[in-house]
C-alpha positions in Angstrom: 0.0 0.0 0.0 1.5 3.9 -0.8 1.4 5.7 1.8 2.1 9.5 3.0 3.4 10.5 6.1 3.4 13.9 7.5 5.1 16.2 10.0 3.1 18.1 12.2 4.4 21.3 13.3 5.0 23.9 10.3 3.5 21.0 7.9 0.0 20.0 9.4 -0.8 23.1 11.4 0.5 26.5 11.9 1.3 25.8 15.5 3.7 28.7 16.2 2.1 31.2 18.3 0.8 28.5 21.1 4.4 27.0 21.1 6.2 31.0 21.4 3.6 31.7 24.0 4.4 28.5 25.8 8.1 29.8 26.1 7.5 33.6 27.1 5.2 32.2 29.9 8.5 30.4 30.9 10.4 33.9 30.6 7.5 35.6 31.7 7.6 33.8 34.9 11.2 34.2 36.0 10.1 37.6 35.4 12.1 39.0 32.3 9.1 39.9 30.2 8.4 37.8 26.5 11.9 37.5 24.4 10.1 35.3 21.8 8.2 37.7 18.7 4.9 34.8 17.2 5.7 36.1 13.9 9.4 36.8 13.6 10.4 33.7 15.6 8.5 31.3 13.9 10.7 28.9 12.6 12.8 28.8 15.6 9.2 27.2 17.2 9.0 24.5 14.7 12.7 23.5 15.6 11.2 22.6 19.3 11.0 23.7 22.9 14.3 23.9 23.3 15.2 25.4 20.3 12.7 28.5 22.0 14.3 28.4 25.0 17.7 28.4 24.0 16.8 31.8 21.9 15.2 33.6 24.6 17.8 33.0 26.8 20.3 34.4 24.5 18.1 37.6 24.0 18.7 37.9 27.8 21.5 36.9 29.4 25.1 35.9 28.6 25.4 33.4 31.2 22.7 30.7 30.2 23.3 27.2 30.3 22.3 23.8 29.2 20.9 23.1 32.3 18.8 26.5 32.6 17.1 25.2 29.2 16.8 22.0 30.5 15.0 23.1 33.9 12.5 25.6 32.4 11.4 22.2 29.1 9.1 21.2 31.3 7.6 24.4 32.5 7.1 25.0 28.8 5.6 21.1 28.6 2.9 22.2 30.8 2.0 25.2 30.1 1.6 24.4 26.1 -0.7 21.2 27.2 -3.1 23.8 28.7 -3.0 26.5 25.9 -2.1 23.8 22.9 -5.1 25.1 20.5 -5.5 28.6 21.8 -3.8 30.0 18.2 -2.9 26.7 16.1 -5.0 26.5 13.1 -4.5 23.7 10.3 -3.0 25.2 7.2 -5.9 26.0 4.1 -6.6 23.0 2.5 -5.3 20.4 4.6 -9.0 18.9 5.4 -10.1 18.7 1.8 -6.3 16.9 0.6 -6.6 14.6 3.4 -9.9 13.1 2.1 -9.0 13.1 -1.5 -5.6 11.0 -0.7 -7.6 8.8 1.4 -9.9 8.3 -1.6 -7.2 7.5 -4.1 -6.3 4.8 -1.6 -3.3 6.5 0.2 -2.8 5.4 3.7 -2.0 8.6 6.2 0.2 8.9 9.0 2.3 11.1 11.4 6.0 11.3 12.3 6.7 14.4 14.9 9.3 15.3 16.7 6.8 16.7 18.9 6.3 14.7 22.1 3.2 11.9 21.3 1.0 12.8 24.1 1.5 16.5 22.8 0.1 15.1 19.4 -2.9 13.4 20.1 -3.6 16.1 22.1 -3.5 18.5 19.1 -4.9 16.2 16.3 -7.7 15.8 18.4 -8.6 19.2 19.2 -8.1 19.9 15.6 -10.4 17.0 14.8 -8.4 15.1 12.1 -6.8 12.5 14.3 -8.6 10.0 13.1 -7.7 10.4 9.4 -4.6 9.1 10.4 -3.5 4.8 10.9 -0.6 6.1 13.4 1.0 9.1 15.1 4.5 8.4 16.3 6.1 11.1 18.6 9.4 12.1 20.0 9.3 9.6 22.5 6.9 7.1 20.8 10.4 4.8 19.8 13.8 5.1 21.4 14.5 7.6 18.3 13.6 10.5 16.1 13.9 12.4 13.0 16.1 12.4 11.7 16.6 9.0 12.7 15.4 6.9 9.5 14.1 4.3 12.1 11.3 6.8 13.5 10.6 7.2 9.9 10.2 3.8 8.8 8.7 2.4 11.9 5.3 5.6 11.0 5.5 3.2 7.5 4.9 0.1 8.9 2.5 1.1 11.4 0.1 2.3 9.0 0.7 -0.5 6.6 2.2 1.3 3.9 5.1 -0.3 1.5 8.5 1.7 2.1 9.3 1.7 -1.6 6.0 3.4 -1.9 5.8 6.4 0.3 6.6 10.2 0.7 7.0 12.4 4.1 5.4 16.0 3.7 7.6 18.2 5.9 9.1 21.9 6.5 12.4 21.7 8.0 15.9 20.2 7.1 15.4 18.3 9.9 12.6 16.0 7.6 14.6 16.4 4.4 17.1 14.6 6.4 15.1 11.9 7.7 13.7 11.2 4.2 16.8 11.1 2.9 18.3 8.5 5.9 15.2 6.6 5.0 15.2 6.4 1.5 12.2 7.9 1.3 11.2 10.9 -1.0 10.3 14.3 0.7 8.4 16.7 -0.1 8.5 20.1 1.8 5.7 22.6 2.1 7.1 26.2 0.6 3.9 28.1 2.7 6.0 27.9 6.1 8.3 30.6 7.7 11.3 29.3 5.7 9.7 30.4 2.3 11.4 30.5 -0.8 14.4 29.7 1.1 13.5 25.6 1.5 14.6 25.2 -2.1 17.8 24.8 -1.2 17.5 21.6 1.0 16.5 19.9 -2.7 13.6 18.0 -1.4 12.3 16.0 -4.5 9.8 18.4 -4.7 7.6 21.7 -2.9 4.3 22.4 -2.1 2.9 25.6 -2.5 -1.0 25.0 -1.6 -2.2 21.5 -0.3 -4.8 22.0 -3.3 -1.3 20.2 -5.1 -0.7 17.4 -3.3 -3.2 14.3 -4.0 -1.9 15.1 -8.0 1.6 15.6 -6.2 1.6 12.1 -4.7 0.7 10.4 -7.9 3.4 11.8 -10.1 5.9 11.1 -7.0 4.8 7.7 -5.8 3.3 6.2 -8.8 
C-alpha cells in the first residue's frame, strides 16, 4: 500500500504562536518579560522547545546554560498542554487533501518530533486525528527524526510499503530523515522558511495543499 506520512508542526498546522507563548510564559515567569516575537520567531518554534528556549535566553543573558534550558522544558511542557489550540489552526486546504488522498487509496500517518501525548492532544482538538493509521512522537520509539528508524517504523505502522511512500515536511530536519530513510520528501514552501527551503533539494515543494493528491501520484506512482 503507498502511503504519506506527515510532519506536524510547520507542515499539518501553523502551530507557532501557542508554542512561542508557551516559552515567554517560561520567561514571563522568572520575570524578564516575552523575548520570543509569534511572527518573527516562527521557525525557531518549529525547531522545538528547546530550540525557544535556547533563543530567549540568549536575548537575555550571557550566562545561560544547558541546564537552565533544561529546567525551564518542562515548564514550557505544561503550560503548552493547557494552551495547545488557543492559536494553532490547520493550514488551508489540509481537510479537503486529506480526504481526496484517502480516496485515491493513500494510507496517512504522522511522524513528529513533537512529544506523542503533545500530538494526540492537538490532532484531536483539531479533529483530524482519526484520518490518520498512526502518530508516532518524539518519545513514541527510542529515536527520532532524523533517525530513519522513527521514519520507517510511522510506515509500517500504517501498513504502507517503504518503496511506496513520501514524508510531507518543512524543516531540514525532515529532508534529512527522508533522505536517511530512502524515502522521497516533499517540503511545504507556505512555512516561515519560504522561498528559502529550495535549497534543502527536497524532490519536490508544495505551494497550496490544493497540489498534493496530484503531487503524490506523479511522486509515488
Amino acid at each position: 500500500m503507498k502511503s504519506v506520512i506527515f510532519d506536524l508542526d510547520g507542515t499539518l498546522a501553523d502551530t507557532s504562536a501557542d508554542l512561542i507563548a508557551a516559552a515567554n510564559a517560561c520567561f514571563d515567569g522568572m520575570g524578564q518579560g516575552k523575548p520570543l516575537d509569534p511572527v518573527a520567531d516562527a521557525l525557531t518554534a518549529f525547531h522545538g522547545g528547546r530550540a525557544m528556549l535556547r533563543l530567549g535566553y540568549e536575548r537575555i543573558r550571557t550566562d545561560w546554560t544547558e541546564d537552565m534550558v533544561d529546567a525551564q522544558y518542562p515548564v514550557l511542557l505544561d503550560y503548552y498542554a493547557d494552551h495547545i489550540a488557543d492559536h494553532t489552526t490547520l493550514y488551508p486546504g489540509v481537510v479537503p487533501a486529506l480526504k481526496e488522498l484517502q480516496r485515491r487509496g493513500y494510507l496517512l500517518g504522522i511522524c513528529t518530533n513533537k512529544p506523542e501525548g503533545l500530538a494526540e492532544t492537538l490532532m484531536a482538538e483539531l479533529g483530524i486525528r482519526d484520518m490518520f493509521g498512526a502518530l508516532l512522537g518524539a518519545d513514541t520509539l527510542p529515536v527520532r527524526k532524523p533517525n530513519p528508524e522513527h521514519l520507517w517504523e510511522t510506515i509500517r505502522r500504517v501498513g504502507g510499503d517503504l518503496k511506496r511512500s513520501a514524508l510531507i515536511g518543512d524543516t531540514d530536519n525532515d529532508r534529512s530523515a527522508a533522505r536517511n530513510a530512502g524515502v522521497p520528501s516533499v517540503l511545504v514552501s507556505f512555512g516561515p522558511s519560504g522561498e528559502a527551503i529550495k535549497a534543502l533539494k527536497p524532490e519536490a515543494l508544495l505551494d497550496h495543499y490544493d497540489d498534493l493528491p496530484d503531487l503524490m501520484d506523479r511522486l509515488i506512482s
